[in-house]
C-alpha positions in Angstrom: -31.0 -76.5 19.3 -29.0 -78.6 21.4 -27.3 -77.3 24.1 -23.8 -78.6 24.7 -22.0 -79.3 27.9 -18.8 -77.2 27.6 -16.0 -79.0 29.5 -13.6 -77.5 31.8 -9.8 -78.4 32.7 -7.0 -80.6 31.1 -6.5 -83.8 28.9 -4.1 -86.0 29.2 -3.9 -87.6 25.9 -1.6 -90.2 24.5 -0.2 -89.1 20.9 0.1 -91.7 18.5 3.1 -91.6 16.0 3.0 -89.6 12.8 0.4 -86.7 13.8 1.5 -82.9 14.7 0.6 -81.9 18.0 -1.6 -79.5 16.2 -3.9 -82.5 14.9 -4.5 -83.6 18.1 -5.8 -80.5 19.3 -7.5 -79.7 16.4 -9.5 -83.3 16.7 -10.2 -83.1 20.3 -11.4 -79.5 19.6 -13.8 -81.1 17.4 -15.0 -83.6 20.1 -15.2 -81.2 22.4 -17.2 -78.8 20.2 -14.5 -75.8 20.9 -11.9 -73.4 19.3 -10.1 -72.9 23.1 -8.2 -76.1 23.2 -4.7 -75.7 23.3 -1.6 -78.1 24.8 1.3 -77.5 26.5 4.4 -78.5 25.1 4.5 -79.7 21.7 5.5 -83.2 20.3 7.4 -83.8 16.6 5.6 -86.0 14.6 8.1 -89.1 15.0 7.3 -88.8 19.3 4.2 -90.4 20.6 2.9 -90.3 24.0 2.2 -87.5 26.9 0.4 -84.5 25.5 -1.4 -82.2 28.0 -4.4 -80.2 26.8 -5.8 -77.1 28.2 -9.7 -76.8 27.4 -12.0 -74.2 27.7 -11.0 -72.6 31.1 -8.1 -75.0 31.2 -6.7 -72.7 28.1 -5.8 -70.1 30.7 -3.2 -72.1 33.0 -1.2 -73.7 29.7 1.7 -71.7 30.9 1.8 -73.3 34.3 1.8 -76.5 32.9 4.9 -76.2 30.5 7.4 -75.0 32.9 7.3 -78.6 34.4 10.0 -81.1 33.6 9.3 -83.8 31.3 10.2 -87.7 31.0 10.9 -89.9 27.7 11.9 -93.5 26.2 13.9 -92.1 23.2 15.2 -95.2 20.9 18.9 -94.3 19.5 20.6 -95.3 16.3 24.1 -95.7 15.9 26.4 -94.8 13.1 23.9 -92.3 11.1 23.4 -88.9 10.4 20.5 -86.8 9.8 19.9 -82.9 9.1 16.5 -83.7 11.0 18.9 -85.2 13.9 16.1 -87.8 13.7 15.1 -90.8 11.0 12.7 -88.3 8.8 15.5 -86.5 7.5 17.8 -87.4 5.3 19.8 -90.1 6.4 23.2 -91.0 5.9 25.2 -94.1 7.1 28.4 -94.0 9.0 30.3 -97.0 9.3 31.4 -97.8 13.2 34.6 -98.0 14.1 34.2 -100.1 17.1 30.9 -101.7 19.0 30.3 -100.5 22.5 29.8 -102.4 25.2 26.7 -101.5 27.7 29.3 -100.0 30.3 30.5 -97.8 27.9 27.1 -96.4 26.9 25.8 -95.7 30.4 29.1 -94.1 31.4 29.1 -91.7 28.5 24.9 -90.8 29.8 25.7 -90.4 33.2 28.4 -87.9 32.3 25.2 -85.9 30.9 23.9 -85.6 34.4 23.1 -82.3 35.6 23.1 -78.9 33.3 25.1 -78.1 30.3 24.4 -75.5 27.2 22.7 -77.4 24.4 22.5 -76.2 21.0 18.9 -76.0 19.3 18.3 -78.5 16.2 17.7 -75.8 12.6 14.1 -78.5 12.2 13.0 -76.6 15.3 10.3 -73.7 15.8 12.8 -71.2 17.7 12.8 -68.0 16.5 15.5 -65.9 15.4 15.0 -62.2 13.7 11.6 -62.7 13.0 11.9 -66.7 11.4 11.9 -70.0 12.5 14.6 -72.0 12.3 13.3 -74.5 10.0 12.5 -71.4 7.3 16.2 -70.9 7.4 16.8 -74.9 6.9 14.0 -74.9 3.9 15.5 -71.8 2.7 19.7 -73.5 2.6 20.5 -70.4 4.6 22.9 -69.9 7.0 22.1 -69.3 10.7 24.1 -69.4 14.0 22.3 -71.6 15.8 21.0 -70.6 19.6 22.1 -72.4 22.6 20.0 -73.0 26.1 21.4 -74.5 29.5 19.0 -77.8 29.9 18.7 -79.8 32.8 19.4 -83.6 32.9 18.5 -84.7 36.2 17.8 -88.8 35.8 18.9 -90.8 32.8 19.5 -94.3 32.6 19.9 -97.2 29.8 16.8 -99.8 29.2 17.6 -101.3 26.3 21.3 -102.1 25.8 23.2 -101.9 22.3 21.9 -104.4 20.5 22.0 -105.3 16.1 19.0 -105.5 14.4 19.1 -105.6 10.7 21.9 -104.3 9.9 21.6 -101.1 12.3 23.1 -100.6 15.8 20.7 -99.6 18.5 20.2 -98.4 22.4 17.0 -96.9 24.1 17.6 -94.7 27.3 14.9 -93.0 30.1 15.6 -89.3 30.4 14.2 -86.8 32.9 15.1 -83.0 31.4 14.2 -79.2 31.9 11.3 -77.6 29.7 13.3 -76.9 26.4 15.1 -79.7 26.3 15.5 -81.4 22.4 16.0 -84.8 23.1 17.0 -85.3 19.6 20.0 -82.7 20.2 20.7 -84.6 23.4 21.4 -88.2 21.4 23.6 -85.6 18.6 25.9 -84.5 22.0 25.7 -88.8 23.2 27.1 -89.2 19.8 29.7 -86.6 19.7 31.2 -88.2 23.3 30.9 -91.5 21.7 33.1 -90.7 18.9 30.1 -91.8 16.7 27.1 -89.8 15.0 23.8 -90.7 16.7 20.2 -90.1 15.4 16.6 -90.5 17.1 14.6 -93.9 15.6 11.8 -93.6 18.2 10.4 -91.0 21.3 8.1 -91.9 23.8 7.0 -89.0 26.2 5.8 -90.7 29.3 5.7 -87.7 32.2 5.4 -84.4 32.3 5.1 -83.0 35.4 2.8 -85.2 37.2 1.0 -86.5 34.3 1.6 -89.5 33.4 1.6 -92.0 29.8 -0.9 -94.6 32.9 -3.5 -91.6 32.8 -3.6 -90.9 29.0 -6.4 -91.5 26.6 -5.7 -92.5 23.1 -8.0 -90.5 20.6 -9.9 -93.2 19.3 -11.3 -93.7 23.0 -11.9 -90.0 23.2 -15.3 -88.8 23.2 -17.0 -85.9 24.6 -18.2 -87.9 27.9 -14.4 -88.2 28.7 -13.6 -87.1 32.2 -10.9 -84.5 32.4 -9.1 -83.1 35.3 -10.6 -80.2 36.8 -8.6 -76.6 36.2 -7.7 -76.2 39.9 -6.9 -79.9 40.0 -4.2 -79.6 37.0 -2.3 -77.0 39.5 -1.4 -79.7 41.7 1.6 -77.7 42.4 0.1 -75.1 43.9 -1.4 -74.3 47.0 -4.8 -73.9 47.3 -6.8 -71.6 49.8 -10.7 -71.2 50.4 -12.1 -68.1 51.1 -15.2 -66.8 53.0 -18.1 -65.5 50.9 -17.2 -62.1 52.0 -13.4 -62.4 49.9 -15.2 -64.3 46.7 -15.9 -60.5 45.3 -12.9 -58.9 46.1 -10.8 -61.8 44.6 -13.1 -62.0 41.6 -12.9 -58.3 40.9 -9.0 -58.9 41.0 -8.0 -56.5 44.0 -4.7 -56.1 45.2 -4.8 -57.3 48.5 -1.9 -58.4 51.5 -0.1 -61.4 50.4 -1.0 -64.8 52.3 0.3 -67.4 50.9 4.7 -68.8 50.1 6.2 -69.4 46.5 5.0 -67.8 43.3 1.8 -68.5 43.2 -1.5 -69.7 45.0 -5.2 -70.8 43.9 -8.4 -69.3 45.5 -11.5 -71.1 45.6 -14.7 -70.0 47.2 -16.6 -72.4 50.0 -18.2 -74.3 46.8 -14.8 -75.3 45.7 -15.1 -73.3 42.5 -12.0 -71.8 40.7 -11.9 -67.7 41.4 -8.8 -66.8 40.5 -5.0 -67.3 41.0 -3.0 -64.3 42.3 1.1 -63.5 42.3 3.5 -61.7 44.5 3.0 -58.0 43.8 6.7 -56.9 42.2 6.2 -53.6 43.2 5.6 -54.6 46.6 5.8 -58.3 47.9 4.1 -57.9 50.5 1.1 -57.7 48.4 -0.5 -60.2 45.5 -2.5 -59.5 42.5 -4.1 -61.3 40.4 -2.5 -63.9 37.6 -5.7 -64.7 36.4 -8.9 -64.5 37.2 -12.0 -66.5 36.1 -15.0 -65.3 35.7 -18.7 -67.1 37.0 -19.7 -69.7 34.3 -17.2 -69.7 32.8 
C-alpha cells in the first residue's frame, strides 16, 4: 500500500465562478487525499477569487485566518433589483431617472468610509432561532432581518459608469471587516443613489495578507503543490523559540508566566517545528495557556 505524504498548512486557491466554496474544498480534499480540509471565509457562487484553505494541521488555525479583513473588485449594475441582491435572483428592471456622472459615484462611496450598521441579505447562511436565513426566503416567511456594524476602510472606483447593452454599469475596490456582504453594501450605494443597485460580478483579491498573485487555480492543483506552512499562515503573530527544556511543558499545554504582547503568540522548538499557540490567561493575565496545541507528527 502506498504511503501518502500528508500535507500541512494553508492554500491559497483562486475560485473560479459558479462553484460553492464547498466544492472547492471538497476537490482539493480529494487531491490531497483528506477529510480535514476546510477554508476560511466562504465565497457565493457568483464570486471568484481568494479562498484560503486550512489542511490537515492547517484545519486548526481556520479561526485565526477569518477575523482578517478582506479586499474585492465587485462589478455593479444600475437600475435592477434582485431578492438575491445579486444577478442569480430574480431580476427586475428599473428605469433610471437620471445617468450619473463619475463624481457623483465616487462621492456617494467615499461617504461609505469608515463603520456603519449593515443589514444581512435573507440568501445568506446567518442564523436566527435555529434557521438560516435563506430557509426563511425558500419558505416566503417573514423574518426581521439582523444587522452588524461593518468596517469600510478603503474604497475607490475603477471602472466608471459606463452602457453596455442596454444596462448601466460601475466596478469599485473595497477593503471591509470580516462579515461584510458586499452584495448588501451595493443595495445601501443604491439606496444613496436614489437608484436600486445589484451585484453582476465579485472578485475577492486579499484577505489578510493573502493575495489573488499567490493563488492556484484548481486545474493546476495537484498534490505536489506547495503550501504555506501552519506557523507561516500566522504571519500576524509573533513567533518565539524555546529551549529543549520548554518543548515538553509547552506540548503538554501548561499554564505557565506570560511572555509575550497582544492576544496571541506561536512557540516553536529549536527545529522550527509548530508546538503550540498559547493565550492570555483570563483568570489571570499574567499567565498564558494554551490555544492550541499540536501534537508530534502530526
Amino acid at each position: 500500500m502506498d504511503v501518502i505524504n500528508l500535507k500541512n498548512g494553508v492554500l491559497v486557491i483562486n475560485k473560479p465562478k459558479n462553484m460553492t466554496s464547498r466544492q472547492v474544498v471538497d476537490q482539493a480534499g480529494k487531491i490531497f487525499h483528506t477529510r480535514k480540509i476546510g477554508h476560511t471565509g466562504t465565497l457565493d457562487p457568483l464570486a471568484e477569487g481568494v479562498l484560503v484553505l486550512g489542511i490537515n494541521q492547517g484545519t486548526k488555525i481556520i479561526e485565526l485566518l477569518t477575523s482578517t479583513e478582506k479586499e474585492y473588485v465587485a462589478e455593479v449594475v444600475m437600475g435592477r433589483k434582485s431578492d438575491t441582491l445579486d444577478v442569480t435572483g430574480n431580476v427586475v428592471e428599473v428605469p433610471l431617472e437620471k445617468t450619473y456622472t463619475k463624481e457623483e459615484i465616487i462621492s456617494c462611496l467615499n461617504s461609505f468610509l469608515g463603520s456603519y450598521m449593515q443589514e444581512v441579505p435573507i440568501y445568506s447562511a446567518v442564523h436566527i432561532d435555529g434557521k438560516r436565513l435563506y430557509e426563511y426566503a425558500r419558505e416566503n416567511k417573514e423574518v426581521t432581518l439582523p444587522k452588524r456594524e461593518v468596517t469600510i476602510s478603503n474604497i475607490e472606483l475603477v471602472k466608471e459608469p459606463i452602457l453596455n447593452e442596454g444596462e448601466w454599469t460601475f466596478s469599485f475596490k473595497v477593503t471591509v471587516s470580516k462579515g461584510t456582504y458586499i452584495r448588501s453594501l451595493i443595495r445601501d450605494i443604491g439606496e444613496k443613489l436614489n437608484t436600486p443597485c445589484i451585484m453582476k460580478n465579485l472578485l475577492r483579491t486579499r484577505q489578510g495578507n493573502f493575495t489573488i498573485e499567490q493563488a492556484i487555480s484548481l486545474e493546476d492543483l495537484t498534490i505536489d503543490t506547495e503550501i504555506i506552512k501552519t506557523e507561516d499562515a500566522l504571519y500576524e503573530y509573533d513567533k518565539i523559540e524555546v529551549p529543549e527544556e520548554m518543548e515538553e511543558k509547552i506540548r503538554n499545554g501548561r499554564v505557565m508566566p506570560k511572555n509575550f504582547e497582544g492576544k496571541y503568540v506561536v512557540f516553536l522548538n529549536q527545529q522550527k517545528e509548530l508546538l503550540a499557540i498559547y493565550q492570555e490567561y483570563e483568570k489571570d493575565k499574567s499567565l498564558m495557556k494554551p490555544w492550541k496545541v499540536f501534537p508530534r507528527g502530526e
